[in-house]
C-alpha positions in Angstrom: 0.0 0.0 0.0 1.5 3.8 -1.1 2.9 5.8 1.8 3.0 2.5 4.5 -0.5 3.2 5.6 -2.0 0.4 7.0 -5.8 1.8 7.3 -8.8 0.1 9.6 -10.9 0.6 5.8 -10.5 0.3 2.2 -9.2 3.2 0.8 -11.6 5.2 -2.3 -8.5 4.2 -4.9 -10.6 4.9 -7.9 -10.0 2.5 -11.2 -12.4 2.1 -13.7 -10.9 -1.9 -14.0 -11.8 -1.8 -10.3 -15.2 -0.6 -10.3 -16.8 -2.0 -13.5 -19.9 -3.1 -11.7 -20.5 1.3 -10.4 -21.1 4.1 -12.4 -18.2 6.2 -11.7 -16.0 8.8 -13.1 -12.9 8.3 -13.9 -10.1 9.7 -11.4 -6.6 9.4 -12.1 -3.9 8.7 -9.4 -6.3 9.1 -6.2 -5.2 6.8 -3.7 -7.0 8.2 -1.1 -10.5 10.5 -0.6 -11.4 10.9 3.3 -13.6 13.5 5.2 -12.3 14.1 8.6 -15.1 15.5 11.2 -13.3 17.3 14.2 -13.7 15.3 17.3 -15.1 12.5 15.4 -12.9 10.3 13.3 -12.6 10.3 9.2 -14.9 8.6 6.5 -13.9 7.2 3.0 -15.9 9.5 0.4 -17.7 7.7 -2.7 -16.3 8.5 -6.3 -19.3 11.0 -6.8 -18.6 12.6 -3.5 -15.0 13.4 -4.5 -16.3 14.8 -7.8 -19.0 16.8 -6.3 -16.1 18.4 -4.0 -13.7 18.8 -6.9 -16.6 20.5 -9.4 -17.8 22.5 -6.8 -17.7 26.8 -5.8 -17.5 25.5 -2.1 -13.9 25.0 -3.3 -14.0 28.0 -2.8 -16.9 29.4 -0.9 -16.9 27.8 2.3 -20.2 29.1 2.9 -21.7 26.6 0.6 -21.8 23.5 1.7 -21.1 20.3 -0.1 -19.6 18.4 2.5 -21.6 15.9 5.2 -21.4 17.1 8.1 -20.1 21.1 9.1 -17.0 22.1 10.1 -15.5 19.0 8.6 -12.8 19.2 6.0 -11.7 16.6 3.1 -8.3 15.1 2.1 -7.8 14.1 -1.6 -4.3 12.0 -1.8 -2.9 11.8 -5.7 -0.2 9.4 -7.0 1.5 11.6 -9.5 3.8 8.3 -10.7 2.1 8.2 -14.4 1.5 11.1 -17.0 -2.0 10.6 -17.1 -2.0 11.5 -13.5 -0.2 14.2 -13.7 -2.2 15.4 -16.9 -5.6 15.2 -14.5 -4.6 16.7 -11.3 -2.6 19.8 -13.4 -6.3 20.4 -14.5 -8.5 20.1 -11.0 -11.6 21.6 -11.5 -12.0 24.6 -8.9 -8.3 25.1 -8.4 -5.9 28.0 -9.9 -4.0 26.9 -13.2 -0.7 27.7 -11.8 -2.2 26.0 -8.7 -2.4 22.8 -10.5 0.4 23.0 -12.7 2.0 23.2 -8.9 0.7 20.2 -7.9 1.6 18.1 -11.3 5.4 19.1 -11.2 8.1 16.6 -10.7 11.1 18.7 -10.2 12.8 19.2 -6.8 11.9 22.1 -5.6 11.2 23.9 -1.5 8.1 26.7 -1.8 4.9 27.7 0.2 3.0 30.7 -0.9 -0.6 32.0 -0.3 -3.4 33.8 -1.8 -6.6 34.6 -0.8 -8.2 31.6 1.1 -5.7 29.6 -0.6 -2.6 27.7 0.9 0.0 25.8 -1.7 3.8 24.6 -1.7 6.2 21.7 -1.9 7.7 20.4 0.8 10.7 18.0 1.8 10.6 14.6 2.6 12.4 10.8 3.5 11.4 7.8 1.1 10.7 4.8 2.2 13.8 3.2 2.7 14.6 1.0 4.8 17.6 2.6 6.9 17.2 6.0 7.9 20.7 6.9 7.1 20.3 5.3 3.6 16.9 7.7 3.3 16.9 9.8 0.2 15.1 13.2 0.4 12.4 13.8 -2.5 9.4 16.3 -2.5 5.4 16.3 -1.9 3.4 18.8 -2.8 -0.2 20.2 -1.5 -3.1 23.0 -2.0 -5.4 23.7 0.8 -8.5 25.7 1.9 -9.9 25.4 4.9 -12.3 22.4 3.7 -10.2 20.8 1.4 -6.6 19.4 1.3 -5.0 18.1 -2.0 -2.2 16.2 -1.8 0.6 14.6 -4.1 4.2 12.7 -4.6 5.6 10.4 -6.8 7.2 8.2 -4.7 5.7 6.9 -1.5 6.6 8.8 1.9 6.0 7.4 4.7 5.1 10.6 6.7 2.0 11.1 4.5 0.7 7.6 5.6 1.6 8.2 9.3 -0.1 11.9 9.1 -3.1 9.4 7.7 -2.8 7.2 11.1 -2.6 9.8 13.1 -6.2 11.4 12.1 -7.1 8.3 14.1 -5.0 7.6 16.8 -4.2 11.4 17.5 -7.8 12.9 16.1 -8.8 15.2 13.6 -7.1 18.6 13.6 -9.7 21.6 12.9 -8.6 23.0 9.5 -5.9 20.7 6.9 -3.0 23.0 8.3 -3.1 20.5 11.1 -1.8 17.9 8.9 0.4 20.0 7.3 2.3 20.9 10.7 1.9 17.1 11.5 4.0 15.9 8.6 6.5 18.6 9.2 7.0 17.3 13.3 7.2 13.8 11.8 10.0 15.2 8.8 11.8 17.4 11.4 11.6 13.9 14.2 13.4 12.1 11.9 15.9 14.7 10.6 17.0 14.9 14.3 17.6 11.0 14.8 19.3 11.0 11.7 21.4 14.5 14.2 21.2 12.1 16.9 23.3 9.1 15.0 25.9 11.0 13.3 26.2 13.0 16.4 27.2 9.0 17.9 29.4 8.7 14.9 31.4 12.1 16.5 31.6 10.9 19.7 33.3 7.3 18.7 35.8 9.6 16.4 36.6 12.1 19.3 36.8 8.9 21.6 39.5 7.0 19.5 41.3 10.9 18.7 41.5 11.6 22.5 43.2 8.0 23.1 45.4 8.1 20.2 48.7 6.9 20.0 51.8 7.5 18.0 51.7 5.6 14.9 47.9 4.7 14.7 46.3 5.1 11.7 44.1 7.8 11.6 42.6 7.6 7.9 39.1 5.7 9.7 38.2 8.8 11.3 39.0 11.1 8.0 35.9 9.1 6.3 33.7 8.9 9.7 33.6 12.8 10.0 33.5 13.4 5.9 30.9 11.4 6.2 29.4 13.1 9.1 29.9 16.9 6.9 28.3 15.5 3.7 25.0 14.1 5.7 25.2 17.2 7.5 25.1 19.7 4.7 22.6 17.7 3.1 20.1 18.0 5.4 20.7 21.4 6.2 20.6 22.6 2.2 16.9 21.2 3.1 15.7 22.2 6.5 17.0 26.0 5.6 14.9 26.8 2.4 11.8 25.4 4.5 12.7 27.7 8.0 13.5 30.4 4.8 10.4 30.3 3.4 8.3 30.2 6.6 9.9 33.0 7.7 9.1 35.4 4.9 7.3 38.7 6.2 5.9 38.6 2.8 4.0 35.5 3.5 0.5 36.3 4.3 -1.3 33.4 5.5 -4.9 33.3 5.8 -5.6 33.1 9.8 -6.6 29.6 9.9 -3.4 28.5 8.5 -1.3 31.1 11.0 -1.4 29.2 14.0 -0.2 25.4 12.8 2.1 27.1 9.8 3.8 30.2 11.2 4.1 29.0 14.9 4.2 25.7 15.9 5.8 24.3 12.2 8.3 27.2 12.1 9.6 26.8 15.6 10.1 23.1 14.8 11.8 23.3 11.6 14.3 26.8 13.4 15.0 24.5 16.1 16.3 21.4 14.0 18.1 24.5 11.8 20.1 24.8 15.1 20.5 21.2 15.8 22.3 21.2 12.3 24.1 24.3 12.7 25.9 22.8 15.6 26.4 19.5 14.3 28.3 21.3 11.1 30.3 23.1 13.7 31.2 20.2 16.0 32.0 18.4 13.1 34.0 20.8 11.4 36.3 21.4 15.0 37.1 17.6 15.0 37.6 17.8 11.6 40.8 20.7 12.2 41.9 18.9 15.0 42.0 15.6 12.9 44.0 17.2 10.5 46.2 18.7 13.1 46.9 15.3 14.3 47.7 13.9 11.0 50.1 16.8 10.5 51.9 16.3 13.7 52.3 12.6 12.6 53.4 13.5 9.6 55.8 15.9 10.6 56.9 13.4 13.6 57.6 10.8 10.7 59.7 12.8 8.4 61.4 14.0 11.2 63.1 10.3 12.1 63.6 10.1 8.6 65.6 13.1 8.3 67.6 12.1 11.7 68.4 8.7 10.3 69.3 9.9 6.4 72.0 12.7 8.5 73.4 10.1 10.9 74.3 7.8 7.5 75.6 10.9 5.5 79.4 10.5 6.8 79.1 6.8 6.9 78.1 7.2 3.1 81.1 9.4 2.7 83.3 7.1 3.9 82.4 4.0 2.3 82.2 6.3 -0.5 85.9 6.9 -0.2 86.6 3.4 -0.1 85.0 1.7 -2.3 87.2 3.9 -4.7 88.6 1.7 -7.8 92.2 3.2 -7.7 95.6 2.5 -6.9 97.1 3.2 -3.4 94.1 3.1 -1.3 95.0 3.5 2.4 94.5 -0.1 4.2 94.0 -1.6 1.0 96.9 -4.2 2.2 96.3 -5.2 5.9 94.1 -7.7 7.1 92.7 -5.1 9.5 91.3 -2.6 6.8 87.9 -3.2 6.8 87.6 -2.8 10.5 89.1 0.5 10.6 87.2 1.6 7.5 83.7 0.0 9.9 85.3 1.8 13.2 85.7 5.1 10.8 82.3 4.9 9.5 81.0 4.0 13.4 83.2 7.3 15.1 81.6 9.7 11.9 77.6 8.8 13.3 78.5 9.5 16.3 80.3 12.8 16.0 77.1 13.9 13.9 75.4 13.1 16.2 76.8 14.8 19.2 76.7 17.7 17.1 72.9 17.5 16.1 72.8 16.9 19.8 74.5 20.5 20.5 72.5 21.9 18.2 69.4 21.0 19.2 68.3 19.7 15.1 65.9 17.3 17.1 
């Protein structure tokens, strides 16, 4: 089932192959069509029911009413997958071309604007894998009025199923911007577990940094806290544009839409902004004093190399001298040549060193 809702009834998923036996209208990509009563619970609505809804002025008259009961509110959920979809809900009777157009898009993109009585935007989201590290972001998209909510993605997120669940195990909100803020405390919940694990990852890499020894390897913690950076900025270049964007002065939100949007949503998404912020920065300080580490290890390594390649120098110079293929060579004739030549070489190492010694070189 789309979205990993597991409902207590059959979704209104409408297919033509599926309802042979009804006279219904064909409508493309709806997986799911709900009213939700306030204080009472949610209903599955009828294929006519959602057309009458769609077709209707109470789209955008609230006054008149098409729905069952008052002060309830409806939640039309589209697949957007296919073209044909995508063709029908661009064209959605009662709602703003650009509106629609909105709603059909498949491009990436972070936005929420308003007009008149109208909410719309795209929003940030996990798929539906199975780790939450290996989660890739992707986009869902909505229009709302105070009665209606529409609803779409083309892949399946899970926090549009568990927004679904929660109509019924947490109740109806009053108005769709209920659901809206929902999704974003379940987007912004799992954007600070995935804070809360790579935030582990820094505290096994500043563990084994702390204990460190000379000569350990320290290329492991290199790709922990790269890895750490990259997950990091990702999810910030998301939560930002959203906190951006709800945040705008030039956002005028109709008042029903103030409280859950403006408040409660934007005080979530600036405090997970913060969690990342000092994630980057923690991240980024064990990243300089990684490198530091690395440098001094480097440094400490060439340093014994130079020591040992100075100490040889003379002893090079004097094996130099005697390996010499000429006539005459001192010792050349005495069984006790080659010691001398070993004693010479011996007595040159250590007078460099003695000197290096003096002159404090290391």
């Amino acid at each position: 089932m789309p979205d990993n809702t597991v409902p207590t009834f059959s979704f209104t998923v409408l297919d033509p192959a599926l309802k042979e036996a009804h006279s219904v209208p064909r409508i493309k990509g709806l997986v799911w069509a709900i009213e939700a009563v306030p204080g009472k619970g949610i209903t599955p609505l009828e294929a006519d029911e959602v057309q009458r809804i769609l077709q209707s002025p109470a789209v955008e008259d609230p006054e008149n009413d098409v729905l069952l009961e008052a002060n309830s509110w409806c939640w039309l959920h589209f697949d957007t997958v296919h073209r044909s979809a995508r063709s029908h809900v661009g064209r959605l009777p009662g709602m703003p071309e650009d509106v629609g157009m909105m709603l059909a898009e498949t491009d990436y993109g972070i936005a929420l604007e308003a007009a008149d009585d109208t909410v719309w935007g795209a929003l940030p989201a996990f798929d539906d894998a199975l780790a939450e590290e290996d989660r890739e972001i992707c986009a869902w998209r909505f229009a709302m009025r105070q009665n209606l909510l529409i609803t779409t993605r083309r892949t399946p997120i899970p926090v549009l199923g568990s927004a679904y669940r929660s109509l019924q195990t947490q109740g109806v909100p009053r108005n769709p911007a209920g659901v809206i803020d929902r999704v974003l405390r379940d987007f912004t919940g799992t954007v600070r577990r995935q804070l809360g694990q790579l935030d582990d990852e820094l505290d096994r890499a500043e563990d084994v940094l702390l204990a460190i020894e000379h000569g350990s390897d320290l290329g492991h913690l290199g790709g922990i806290v790269g890895k750490v950076r990259r997950r990091a900025t990702e999810l910030r270049r998301v939560v930002m544009p959203i906190d951006r964007v709800l945040r705008d002065e030039d956002l005028d939100l109709p008042d029903w839409a103030e409280d859950d949007l403006r408040d409660r949503a934007e005080r979530q998404i600036h405090a997970a902004l913060d969690d990342l912020i000092a994630l980057q920065d923690r991240a980024r300080s064990l990243q300089d004093e990684l490198a530091s580490s690395q440098a001094e290890e480097t440094n400490r390594r060439l340093c014994i190399v130079s020591i040992v390649t100075t100490l040889m120098l003379p002893a090079t110079l004097v094996t130099g001298f005697f390996g010499m293929n000429t006539g005459g060579m001192f010792l050349a004739s005495g069984g006790l040549g080659t010691i001398f030549a070993g004693g010479l070489c011996i007595a040159a190492m250590i007078v460099t060193f003695i000197f290096m010694k003096m002159a404090r070189l290391f």
